[in-house]
C-alpha positions as CSV (number, residue, x, y, z in Angstrom):
1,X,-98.2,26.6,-3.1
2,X,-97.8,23.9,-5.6
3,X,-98.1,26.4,-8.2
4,X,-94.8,28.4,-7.6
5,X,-93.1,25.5,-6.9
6,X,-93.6,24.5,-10.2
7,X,-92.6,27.9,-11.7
8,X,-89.3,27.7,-10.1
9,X,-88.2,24.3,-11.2
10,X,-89.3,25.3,-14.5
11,X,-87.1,28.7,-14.2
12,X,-83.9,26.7,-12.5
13,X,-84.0,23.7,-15.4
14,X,-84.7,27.2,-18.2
15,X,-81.6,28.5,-16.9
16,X,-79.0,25.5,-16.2
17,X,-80.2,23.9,-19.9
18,X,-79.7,27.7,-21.7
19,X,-78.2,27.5,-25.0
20,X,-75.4,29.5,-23.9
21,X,-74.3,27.3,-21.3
22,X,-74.5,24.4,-23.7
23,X,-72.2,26.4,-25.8
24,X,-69.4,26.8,-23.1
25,X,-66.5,24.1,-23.4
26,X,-64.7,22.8,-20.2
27,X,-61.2,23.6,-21.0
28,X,-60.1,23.7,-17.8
29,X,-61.3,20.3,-17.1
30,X,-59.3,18.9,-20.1
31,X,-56.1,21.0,-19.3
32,X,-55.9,19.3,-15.6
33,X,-56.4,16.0,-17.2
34,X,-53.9,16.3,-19.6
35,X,-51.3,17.7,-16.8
36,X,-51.9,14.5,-14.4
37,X,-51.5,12.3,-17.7
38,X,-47.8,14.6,-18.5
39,X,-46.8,14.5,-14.8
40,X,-47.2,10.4,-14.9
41,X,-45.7,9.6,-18.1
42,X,-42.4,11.1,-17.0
43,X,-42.5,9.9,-13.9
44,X,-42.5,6.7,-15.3
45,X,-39.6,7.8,-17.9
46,X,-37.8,8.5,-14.7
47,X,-38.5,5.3,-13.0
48,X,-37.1,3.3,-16.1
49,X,-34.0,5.7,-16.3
50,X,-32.9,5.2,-12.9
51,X,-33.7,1.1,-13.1
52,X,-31.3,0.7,-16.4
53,X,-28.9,3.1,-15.3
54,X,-26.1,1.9,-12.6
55,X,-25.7,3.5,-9.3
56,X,-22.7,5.5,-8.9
57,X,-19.8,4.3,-7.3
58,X,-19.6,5.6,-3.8
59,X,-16.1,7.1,-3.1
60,X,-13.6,4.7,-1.8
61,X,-12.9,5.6,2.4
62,X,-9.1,5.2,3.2
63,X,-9.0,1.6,5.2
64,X,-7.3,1.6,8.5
65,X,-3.9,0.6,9.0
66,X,-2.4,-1.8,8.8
67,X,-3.1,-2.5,4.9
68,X,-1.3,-4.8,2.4
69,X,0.9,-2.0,2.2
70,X,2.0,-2.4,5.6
71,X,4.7,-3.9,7.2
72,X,5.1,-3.6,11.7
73,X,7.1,-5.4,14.3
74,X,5.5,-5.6,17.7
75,X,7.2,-7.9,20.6
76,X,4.9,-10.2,22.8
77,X,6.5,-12.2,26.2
78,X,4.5,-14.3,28.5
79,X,5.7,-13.9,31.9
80,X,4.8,-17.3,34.8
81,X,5.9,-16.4,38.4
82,X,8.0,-13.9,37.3
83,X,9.8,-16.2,35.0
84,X,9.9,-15.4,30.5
85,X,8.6,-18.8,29.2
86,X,10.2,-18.7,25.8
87,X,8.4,-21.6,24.3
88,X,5.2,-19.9,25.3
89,X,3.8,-18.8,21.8
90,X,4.0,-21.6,19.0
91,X,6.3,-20.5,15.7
92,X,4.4,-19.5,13.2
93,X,5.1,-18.3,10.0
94,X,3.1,-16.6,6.7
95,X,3.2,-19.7,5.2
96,X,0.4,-20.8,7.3
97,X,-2.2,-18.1,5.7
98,X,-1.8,-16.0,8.5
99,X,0.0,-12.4,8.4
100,X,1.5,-13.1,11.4
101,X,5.7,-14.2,11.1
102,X,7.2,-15.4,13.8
103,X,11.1,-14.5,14.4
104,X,11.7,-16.5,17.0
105,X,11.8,-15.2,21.3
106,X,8.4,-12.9,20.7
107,X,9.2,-10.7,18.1
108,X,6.3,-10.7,15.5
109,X,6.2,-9.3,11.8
110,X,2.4,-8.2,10.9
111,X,2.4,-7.8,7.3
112,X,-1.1,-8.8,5.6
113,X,-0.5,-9.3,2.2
114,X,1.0,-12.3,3.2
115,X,-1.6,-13.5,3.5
116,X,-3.9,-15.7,2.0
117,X,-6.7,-13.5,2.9
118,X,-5.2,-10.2,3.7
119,X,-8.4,-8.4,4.3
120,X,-9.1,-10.5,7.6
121,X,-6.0,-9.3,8.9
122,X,-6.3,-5.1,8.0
123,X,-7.8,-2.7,10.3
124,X,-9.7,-3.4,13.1
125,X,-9.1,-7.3,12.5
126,X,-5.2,-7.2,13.3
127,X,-6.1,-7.2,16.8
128,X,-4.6,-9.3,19.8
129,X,-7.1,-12.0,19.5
130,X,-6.5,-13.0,16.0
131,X,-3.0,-13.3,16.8
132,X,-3.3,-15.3,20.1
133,X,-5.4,-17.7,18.2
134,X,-3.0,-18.4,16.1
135,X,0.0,-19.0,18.5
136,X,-2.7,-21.4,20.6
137,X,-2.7,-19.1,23.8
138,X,-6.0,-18.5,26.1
139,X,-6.5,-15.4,27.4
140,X,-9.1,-14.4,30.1
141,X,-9.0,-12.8,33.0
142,X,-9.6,-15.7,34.9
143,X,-7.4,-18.2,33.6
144,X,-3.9,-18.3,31.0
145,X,-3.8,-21.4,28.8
146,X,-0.9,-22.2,26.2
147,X,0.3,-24.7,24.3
148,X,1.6,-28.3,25.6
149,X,5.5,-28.7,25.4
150,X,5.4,-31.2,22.1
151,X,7.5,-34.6,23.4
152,X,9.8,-36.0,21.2
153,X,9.0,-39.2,19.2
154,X,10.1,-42.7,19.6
155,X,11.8,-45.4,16.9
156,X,11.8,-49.1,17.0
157,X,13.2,-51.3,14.3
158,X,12.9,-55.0,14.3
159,X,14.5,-57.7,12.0
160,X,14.1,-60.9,10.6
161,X,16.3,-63.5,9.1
162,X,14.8,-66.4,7.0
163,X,17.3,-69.7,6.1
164,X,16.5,-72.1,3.3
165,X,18.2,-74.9,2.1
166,X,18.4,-77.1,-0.3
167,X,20.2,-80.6,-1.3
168,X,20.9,-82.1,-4.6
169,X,21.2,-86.2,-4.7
170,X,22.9,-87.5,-7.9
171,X,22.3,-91.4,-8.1
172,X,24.2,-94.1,-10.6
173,X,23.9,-98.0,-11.1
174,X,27.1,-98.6,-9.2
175,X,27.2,-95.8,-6.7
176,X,25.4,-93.2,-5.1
177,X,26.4,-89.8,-4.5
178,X,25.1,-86.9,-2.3
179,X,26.3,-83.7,-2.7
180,X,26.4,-80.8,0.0
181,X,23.5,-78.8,1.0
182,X,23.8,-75.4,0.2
183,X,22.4,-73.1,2.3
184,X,21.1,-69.3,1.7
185,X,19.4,-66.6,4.2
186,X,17.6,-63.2,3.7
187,X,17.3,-60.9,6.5
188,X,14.3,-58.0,6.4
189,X,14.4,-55.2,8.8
190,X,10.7,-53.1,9.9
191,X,10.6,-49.7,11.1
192,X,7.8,-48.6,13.5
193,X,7.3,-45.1,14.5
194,X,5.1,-44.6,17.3
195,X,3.7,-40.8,17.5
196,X,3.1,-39.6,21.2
197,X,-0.4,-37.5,21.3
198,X,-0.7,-34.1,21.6
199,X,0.6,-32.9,25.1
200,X,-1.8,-31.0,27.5
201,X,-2.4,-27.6,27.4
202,X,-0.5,-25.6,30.1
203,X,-3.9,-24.0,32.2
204,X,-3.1,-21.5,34.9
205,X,-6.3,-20.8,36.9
206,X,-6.6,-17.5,39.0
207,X,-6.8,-17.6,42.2
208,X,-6.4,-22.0,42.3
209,X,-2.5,-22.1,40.3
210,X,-0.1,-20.8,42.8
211,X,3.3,-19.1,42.0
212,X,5.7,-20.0,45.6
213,X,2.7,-20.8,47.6
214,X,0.4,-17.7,47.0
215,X,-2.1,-17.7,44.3
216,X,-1.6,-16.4,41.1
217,X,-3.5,-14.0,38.9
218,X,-3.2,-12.7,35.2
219,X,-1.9,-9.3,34.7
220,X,-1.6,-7.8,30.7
221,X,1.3,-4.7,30.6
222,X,1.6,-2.9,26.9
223,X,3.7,-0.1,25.9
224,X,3.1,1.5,22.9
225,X,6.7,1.7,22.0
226,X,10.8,0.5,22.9
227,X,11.2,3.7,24.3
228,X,8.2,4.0,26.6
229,X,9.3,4.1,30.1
230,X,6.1,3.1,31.9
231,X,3.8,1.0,30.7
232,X,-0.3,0.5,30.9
233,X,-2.3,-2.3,32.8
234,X,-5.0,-3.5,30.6
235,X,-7.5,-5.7,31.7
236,X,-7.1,-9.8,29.9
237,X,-10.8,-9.4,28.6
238,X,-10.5,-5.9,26.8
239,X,-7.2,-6.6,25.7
240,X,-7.9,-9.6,23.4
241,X,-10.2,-7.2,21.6
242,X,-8.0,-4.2,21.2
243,X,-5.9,-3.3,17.8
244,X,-2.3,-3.6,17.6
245,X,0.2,-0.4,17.0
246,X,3.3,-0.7,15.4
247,X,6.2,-1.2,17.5
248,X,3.8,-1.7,20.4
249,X,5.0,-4.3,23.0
250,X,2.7,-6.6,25.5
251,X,3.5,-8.5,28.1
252,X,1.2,-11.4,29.1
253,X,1.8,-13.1,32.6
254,X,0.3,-15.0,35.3
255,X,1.8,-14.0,38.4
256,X,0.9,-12.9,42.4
257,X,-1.9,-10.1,42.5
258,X,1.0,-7.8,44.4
259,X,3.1,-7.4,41.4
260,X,3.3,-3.8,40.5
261,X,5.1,-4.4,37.0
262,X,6.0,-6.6,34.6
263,X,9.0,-6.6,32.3
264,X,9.2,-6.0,28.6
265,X,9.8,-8.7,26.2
266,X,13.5,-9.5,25.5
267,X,12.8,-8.5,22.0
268,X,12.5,-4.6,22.6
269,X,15.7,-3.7,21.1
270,X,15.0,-5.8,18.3
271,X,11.2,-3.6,18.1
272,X,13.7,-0.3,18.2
273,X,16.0,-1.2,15.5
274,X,12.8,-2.1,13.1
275,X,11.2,1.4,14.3
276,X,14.4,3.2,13.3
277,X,14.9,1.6,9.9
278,X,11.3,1.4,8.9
279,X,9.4,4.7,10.7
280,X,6.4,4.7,8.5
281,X,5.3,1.0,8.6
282,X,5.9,0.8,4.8
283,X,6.1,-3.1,3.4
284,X,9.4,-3.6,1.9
285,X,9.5,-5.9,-0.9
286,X,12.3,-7.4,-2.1
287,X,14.0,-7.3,-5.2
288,X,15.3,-10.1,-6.6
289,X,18.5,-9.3,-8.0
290,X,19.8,-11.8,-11.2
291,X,23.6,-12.5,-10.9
292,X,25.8,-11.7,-13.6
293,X,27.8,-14.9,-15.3
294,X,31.7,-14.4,-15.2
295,X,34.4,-16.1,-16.3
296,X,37.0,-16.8,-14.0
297,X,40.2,-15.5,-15.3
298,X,44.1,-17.8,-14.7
299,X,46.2,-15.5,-12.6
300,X,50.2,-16.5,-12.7
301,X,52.8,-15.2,-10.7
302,X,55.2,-12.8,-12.2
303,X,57.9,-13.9,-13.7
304,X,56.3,-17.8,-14.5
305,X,55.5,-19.8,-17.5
306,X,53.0,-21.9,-18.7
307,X,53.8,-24.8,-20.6
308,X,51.3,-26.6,-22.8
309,X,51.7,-30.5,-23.7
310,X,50.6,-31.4,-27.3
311,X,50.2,-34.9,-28.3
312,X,52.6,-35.7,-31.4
313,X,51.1,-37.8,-34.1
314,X,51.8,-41.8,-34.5
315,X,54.5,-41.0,-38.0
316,X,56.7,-38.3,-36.0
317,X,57.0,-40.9,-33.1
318,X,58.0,-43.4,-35.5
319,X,60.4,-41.4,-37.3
320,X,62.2,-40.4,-33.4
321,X,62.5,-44.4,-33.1
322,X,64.2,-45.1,-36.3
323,X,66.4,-42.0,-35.6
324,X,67.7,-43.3,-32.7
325,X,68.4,-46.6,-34.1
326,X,70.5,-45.3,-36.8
327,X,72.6,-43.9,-34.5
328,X,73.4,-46.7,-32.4
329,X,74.2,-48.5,-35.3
């Protein structure tokens, strides 16, 4: 009925409109408001505190050895058809940036504060690779390269003499006079040095190079120390890659695929002796010592004299000459 509907809108807007309702305040409304407008503002506080302030400083990890702190010895040989080439690994020294010294016949210092950049040389990155490429050696395990054997260089000196001369005439009214050419010569000398290129690598190919007729393939031995009585067969390509050990020594050869073992470099002893007065691996740095300034003092054989000359002055040798002439008289 469109009556009743009409007295129940009118009884729905009599009671939602009330006085008393109109009276009630929505605090809770307000308080949730204010409590997202709180919880943003320091949220944004916090934001700007941790955009001003630094991170902290993560805590340094220890590096792997070796460090600058370290000093090792290792020996390296290269071994063709059973044969030590000594002039196998280039000489190399600090000097050269590297932290690699070479003391001659395959013994190796590794120390990387010498050099220029010691942090490509610590850890991980003192590996066999790094080393190789210094001393110009290839190293798969299909083929052995090292350096050409340098040729020596050749002198030539040429010289050249130059003569001029020249002649004075003298003429009078009654005669006429020529006199004598004289004649004078310079000589110049020129040095030419001719400089031979670089020689060819030395390439041994597996399988192609041949050691007495049967071909040859490339073997890699290491012991990890002098005293080691076997050592391990490591493949050419995961060698290059691995880390080096103090006092560890490696023998690189090219040689039949029958050979069961390879010797040690000649420089184990030398590896042994380093070991023994260095255990830890510890960089020793020298101390440069300032000489004290002595004066040398005369020694004289007992029993002997020193005699001293003094010049006399030019009135007391006068006076000795008229003395004597007095008494002649």
């Amino acid at each position: 009925m469109p009556g009743d509907f009409s007295r129940k809108v009118a009884r729905a807007a009599a009671v939602g409109g009330g006085r008393s309702y109109r009276s009630q305040t929505p605090r809770g409304w307000y308080a949730l408001l204010l409590a997202i407008c709180l919880v943003g503002i320091t949220l944004v506080a916090y934001s700007r505190y941790e955009r001003t302030q630094a991170p902290p400083v993560a805590a340094a990890k220890p590096k792997v050895p070796p460090t600058a702190n370290s000093e090792w010895e290792v020996g390296v040989a290269v071994d063709v058809c059973h044969t030590v080439v000594d002039n196998a690994l280039t000489e190399t020294t600090a000097g050269f940036g590297t932290a690699y010294d070479s003391l001659g016949h395959g013994l190796v210092n590794i120390a990387p504060s010498r050099a220029t950049v010691p942090a490509d040389f610590e850890g991980n990155k003192a590996n066999v690779a790094s080393y190789l490429a210094v001393v110009d050696v290839g190293l798969s395990s299909k083929k052995l390269q090292l350096a050409g054997v340098p040729k020596t260089t050749k002198k030539s000196s040429s010289s050249t003499k130059t003569s001029s001369s020249t002649t004075t005439t003298s003429s009078t009214t009654t005669s006429t006079t020529t006199a004598a050419s004289s004649t004078s010569s310079t000589s110049s000398s020129t040095t030419t040095t001719t400089t031979a290129p670089p020689p060819p690598p030395r390439v041994y190919t597996a399988g192609v190079t041949r050691c007495s007729g049967t071909p040859g393939v490339v073997k890699v031995e290491t012991w990890s120390s002098p005293s080691a009585a076997h050592g391990v067969f490591v493949s050419p390509d995961k060698v290059t890659a691995s880390k080096w050990h103090n006092g560890e020594l490696i023998t690189i050869a090219f040689v039949p695929s029958s050979t069961t073992s390879l010797p040690k470099p000649p420089v184990a002893n030398k590896v042994a002796q380093f070991l023994a007065s260095n255990p830890l691996g510890t960089l020793n740095t020298p101390t440069s010592s300032v000489p004290t300034s002595s004066v040398p003092t005369s020694s004289q054989p007992a029993g002997s004299t020193t005699s001293s000359t003094t010049p006399t002055s030019s009135s007391t040798t006068t006076t000795t000459a008229k003395s004597k002439k007095s008494k002649k008289s």
